[in-house]
C-alpha positions in Angstrom: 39.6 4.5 25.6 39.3 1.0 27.7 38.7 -1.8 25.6 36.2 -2.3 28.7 34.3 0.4 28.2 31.6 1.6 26.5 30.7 4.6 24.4 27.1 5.5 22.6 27.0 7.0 19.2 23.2 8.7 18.3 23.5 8.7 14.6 21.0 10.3 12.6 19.7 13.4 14.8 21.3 16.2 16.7 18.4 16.5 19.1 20.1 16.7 22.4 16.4 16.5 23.6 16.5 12.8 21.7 19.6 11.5 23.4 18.2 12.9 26.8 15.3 10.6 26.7 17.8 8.0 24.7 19.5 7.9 28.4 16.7 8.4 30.7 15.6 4.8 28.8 18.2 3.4 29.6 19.0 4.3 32.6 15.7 3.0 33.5 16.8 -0.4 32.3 19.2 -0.8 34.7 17.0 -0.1 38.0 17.5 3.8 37.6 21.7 4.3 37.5 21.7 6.5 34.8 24.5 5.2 32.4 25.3 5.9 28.6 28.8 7.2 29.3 30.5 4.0 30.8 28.9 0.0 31.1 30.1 -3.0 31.6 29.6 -4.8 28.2 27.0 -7.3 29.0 24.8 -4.3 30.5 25.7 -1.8 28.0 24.8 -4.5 24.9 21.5 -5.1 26.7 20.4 -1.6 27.1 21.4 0.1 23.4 20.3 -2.8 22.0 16.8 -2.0 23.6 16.6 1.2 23.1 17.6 1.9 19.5 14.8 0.2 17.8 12.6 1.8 20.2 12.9 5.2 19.3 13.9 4.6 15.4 17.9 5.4 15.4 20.5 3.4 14.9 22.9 2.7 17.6 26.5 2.2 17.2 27.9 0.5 20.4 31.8 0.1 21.1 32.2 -3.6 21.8 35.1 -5.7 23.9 38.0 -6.7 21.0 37.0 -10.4 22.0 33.3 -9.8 21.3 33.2 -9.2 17.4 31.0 -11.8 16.6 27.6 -10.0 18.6 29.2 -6.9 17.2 28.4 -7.5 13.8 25.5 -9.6 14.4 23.7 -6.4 16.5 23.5 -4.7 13.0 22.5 -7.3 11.1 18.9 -6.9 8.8 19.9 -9.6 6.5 20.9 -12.9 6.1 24.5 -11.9 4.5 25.3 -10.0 7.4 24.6 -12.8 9.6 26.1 -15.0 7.6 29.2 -12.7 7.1 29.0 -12.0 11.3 29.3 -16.1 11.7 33.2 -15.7 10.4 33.8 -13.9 13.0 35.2 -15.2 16.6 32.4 -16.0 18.7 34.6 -14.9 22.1 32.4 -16.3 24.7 29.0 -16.6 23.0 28.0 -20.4 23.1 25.5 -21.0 20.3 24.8 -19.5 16.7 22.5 -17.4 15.7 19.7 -19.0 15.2 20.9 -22.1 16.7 18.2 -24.7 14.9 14.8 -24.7 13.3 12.2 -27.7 13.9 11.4 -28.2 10.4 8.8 -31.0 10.6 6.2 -32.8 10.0 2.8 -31.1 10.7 0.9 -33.4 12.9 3.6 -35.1 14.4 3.9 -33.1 17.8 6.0 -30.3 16.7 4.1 -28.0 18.8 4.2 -30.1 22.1 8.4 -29.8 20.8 8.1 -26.3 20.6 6.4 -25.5 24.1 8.6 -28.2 25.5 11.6 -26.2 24.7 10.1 -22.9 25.3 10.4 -23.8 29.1 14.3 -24.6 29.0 16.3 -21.6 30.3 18.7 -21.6 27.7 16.1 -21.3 24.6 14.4 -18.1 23.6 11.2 -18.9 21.7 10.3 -17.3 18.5 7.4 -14.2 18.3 5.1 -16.8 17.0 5.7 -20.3 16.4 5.4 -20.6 12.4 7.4 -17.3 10.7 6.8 -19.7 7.5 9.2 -17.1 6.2 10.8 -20.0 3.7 7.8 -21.8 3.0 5.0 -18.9 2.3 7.1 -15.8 2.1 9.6 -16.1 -0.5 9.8 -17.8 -3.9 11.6 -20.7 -5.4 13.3 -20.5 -9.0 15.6 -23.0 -9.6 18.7 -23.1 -6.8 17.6 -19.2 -6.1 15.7 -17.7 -3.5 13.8 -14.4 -3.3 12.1 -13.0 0.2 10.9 -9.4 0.6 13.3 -7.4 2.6 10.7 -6.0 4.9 9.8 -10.0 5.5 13.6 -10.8 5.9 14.0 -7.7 8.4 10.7 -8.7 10.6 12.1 -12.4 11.0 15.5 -11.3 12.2 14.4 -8.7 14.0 11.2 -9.1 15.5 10.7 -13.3 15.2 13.8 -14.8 16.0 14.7 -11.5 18.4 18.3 -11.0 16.8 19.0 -8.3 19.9 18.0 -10.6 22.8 20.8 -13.0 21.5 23.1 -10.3 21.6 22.3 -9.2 25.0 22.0 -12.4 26.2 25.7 -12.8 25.1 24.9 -15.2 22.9 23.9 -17.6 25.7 20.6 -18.4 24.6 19.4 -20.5 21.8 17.4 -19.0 19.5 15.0 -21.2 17.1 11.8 -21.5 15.3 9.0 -24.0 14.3 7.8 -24.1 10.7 6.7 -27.6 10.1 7.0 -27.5 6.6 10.0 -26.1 6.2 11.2 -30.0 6.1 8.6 -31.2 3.5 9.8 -29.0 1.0 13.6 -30.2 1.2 14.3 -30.0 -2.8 13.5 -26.2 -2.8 14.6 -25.2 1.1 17.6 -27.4 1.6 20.7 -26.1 -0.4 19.2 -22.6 -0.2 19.4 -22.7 3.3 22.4 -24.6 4.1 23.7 -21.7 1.9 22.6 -19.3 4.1 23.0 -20.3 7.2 25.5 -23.5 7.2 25.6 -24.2 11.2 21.9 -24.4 11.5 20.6 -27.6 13.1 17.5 -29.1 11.8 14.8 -31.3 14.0 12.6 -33.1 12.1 10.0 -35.0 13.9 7.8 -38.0 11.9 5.0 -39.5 12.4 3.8 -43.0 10.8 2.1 -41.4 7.4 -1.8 -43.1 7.4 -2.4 -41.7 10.9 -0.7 -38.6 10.1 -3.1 -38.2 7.5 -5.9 -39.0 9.1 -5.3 -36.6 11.7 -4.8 -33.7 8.9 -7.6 -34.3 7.5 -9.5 -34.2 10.8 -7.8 -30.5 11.4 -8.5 -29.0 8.4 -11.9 -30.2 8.5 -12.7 -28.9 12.2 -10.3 -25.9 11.9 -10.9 -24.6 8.9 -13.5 -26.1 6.9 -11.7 -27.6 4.2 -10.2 -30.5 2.6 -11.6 -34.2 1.0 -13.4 -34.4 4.5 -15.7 -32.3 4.6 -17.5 -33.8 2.0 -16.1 -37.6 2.0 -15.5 -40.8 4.1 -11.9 -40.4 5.1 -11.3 -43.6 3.9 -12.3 -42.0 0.1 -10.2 -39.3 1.0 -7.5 -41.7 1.8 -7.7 -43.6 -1.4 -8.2 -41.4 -3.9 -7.6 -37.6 -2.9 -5.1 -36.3 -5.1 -5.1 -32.7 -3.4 -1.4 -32.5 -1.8 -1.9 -29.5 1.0 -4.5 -32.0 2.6 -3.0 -35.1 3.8 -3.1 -37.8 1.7 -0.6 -40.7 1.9 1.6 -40.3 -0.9 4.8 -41.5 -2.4 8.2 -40.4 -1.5 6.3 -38.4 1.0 9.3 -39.0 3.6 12.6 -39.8 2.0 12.5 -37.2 -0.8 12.9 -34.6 0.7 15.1 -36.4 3.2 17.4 -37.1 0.8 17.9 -33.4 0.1 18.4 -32.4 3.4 21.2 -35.2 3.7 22.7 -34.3 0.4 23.3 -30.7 1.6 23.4 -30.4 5.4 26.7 -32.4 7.8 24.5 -35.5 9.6 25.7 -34.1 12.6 23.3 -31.3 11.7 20.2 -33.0 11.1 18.3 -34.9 14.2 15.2 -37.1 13.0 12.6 -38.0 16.1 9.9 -40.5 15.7 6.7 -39.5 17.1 5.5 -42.3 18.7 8.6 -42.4 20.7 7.8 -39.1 21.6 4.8 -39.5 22.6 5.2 -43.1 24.1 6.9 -44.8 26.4 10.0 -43.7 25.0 10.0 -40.2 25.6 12.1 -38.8 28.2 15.1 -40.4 25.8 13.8 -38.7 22.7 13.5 -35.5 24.8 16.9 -36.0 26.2 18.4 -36.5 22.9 16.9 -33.4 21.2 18.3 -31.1 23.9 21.5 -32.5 23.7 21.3 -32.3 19.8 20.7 -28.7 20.3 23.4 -27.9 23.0 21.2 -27.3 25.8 21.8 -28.6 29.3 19.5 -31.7 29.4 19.1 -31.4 33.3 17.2 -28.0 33.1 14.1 -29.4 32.2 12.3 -32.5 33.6 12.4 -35.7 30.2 8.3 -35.5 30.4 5.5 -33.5 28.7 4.5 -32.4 31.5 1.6 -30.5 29.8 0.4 -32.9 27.9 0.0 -33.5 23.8 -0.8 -30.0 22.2 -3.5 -30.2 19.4 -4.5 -33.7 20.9 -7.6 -33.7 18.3 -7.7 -37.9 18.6 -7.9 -37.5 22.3 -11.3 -36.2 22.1 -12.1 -36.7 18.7 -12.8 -40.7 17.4 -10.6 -41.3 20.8 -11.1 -45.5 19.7 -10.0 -44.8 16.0 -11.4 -44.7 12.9 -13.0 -48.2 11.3 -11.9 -49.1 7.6 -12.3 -52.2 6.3 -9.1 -54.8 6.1 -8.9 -54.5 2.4 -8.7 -50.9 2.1 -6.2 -51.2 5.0 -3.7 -53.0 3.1 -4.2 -50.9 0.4 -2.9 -48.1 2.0 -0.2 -50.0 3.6 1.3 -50.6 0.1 1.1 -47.6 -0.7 3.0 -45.9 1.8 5.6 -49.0 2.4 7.5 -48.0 -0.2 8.5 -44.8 1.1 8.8 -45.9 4.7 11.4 -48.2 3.3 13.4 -46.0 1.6 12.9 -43.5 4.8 14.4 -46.0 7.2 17.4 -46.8 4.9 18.0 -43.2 4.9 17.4 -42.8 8.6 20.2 -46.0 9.3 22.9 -44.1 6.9 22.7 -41.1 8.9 22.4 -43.0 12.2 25.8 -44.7 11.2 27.0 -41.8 9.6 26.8 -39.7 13.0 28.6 -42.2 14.8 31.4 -42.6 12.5 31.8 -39.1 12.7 31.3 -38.6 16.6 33.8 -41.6 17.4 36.3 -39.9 14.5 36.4 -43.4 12.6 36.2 -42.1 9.4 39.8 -42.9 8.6 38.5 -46.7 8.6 36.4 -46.2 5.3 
């Protein structure tokens, strides 16, 4: 048989009736030429790959020689497989699968990111922005992680759209956007560099008293919760202890950036800075993620075009919130020490990228 050609394998029933309507499907795929004996390979991944979900068999699909790479990865339900399909040769696929995850912080325009990138051609957004597969479905003990199969197989499958990457030929960049994901780098960061060791992280951070302040005002419009609802935010500011919420805390930033640097190449790992984003400074922060990410940066206009998803202080103390100097500078010290450590972080991996992009590391 031609290495160009393509053969479909029903396994699991003997219903001719079954592989009838298997091909009818498919045929329909393609504009009505009824097919299933003979494809080209782009068309033939695209249609089985369709189909066999849809009516609950497993299809085996003959690929190219030079295509074992979306070979394996079409039968992958688990992150071994995928993991085992990345030692493959990729052939002609361009990215990974997935190709990066924007891992942070809440409240720091990671959903203007997100819809930003949605409208690039060569990204394919996730079934819903925040899977938060590794931050509420699976469990932590020690260096181990545990996630529930049937969670596992509903991210690949149905979240991150493992077949459209393998129709698409792997042309398309496949990501998600669980904001936490980055907060919780001592559990997350070895586990998943374990996992999945070509994944690129975007992290984007926001100065920490206003990202508070805008947490709080979330979870107190949104959901009815937090120090807010009952407190001045400047009491919830000072002395809320409660984690989940918002408040300012210690080592808030650099811990878990120093477990994300620890485990993951800095040519991995891109940090943004909200207000660039947002200011006057964004059409080079956007220009930079989609490079970071391997996208063609002239696809997609360097604006929010859109405007600021989730904008709550645009309508919402639009003038800011009044605190007194004193309790100002108190929460200035606070959080100084951790911006410091944060930025001295930041300017490793900043030189550390470009020692590694200009191959100088023989001067060291």
């Amino acid at each position: 048989m031609c290495c160009d050609r393509l053969t479909v394998l029903t396994i699991g029933s003997s219903n001719d009736n079954l592989a009838a309507d298997y091909l009818d499907r498919a045929s329909k795929m393609l504009g009505g030429r009824r097919t299933g004996e003979q494809a080209n390979s782009v068309k033939g991944i695209e249609i089985l790959n369709k189909t066999h979900f849809a009516l609950g068999k497993r299809a085996f699909i003959r690929f190219p020689p030079d295509m074992p790479f979306l070979e394996a990865l079409g039968t992958c339900e688990t992150f071994a497989c995928i993991r085992e399909a990345h030692l493959l040769p990729k052939g002609k696929a361009k990215f990974n699968f997935p190709q990066f995850i924007i891992a942070g912080y809440s409240k720091s325009a990671t959903t203007s990111l997100f819809r930003y990138l949605n409208t690039h051609p060569s990204t394919m957004h996730p079934k819903k922005k925040e899977p938060a597969l590794f931050t509420d479905r699976c469990m932590y003990i020690g260096n181990k992680m545990w996630c529930p199969p049937h969670r596992v197989r509903e991210y690949i499958i149905e979240i991150l759209k493992i077949q459209k990457f393998v129709e698409n030929s792997g042309n398309t960049a496949h990501y998600e956007a669980t904001p936490r994901i980055f907060d919780l780098g001592p559990d997350v960061a070895e586990i998943l560099y374990d996992l999945m060791p070509w994944l690129k992280i975007v992290a984007s951070l926001r100065e920490p008293i206003s990202r508070s302040i805008s947490k709080y005002v979330m979870f107190k419009e949104k959901f009815g919760k937090g120090c807010f609802v009952n407190d001045t935010l400047v009491d919830c500011l000072l002395h809320d202890n409660e984690r989940f919420y918002g408040n300012p805390k210690q080592k808030y930033y650099s811990l878990p950036l120093s477990y994300w640097v620890d485990h993951f190449p800095v040519d991995q790992i891109h940090l943004v800075q909200y207000e660039d984003l947002v200011g006057e400074r964004q059409s080079e922060e956007l220009q930079k993620v989609k490079e970071f990410i391997g996208v063609d940066p002239k696809l997609t206009p360097n604006e929010l075009d859109f405007g600021l998803a989730n904008c709550r202080h645009c309508r919402i103390h639009p003038e800011g919130w009044p605190m007194t100097e004193l309790d100002y500078k108190k929460l200035i010290k606070r959080v100084t020490p951790d911006v410091e450590e944060y930025v001295y972080v930041a300017i490793l991996l900043n030189i550390c990228m470009k020692i590694k992009r200009h191959n100088l590391s023989h001067l060291f």
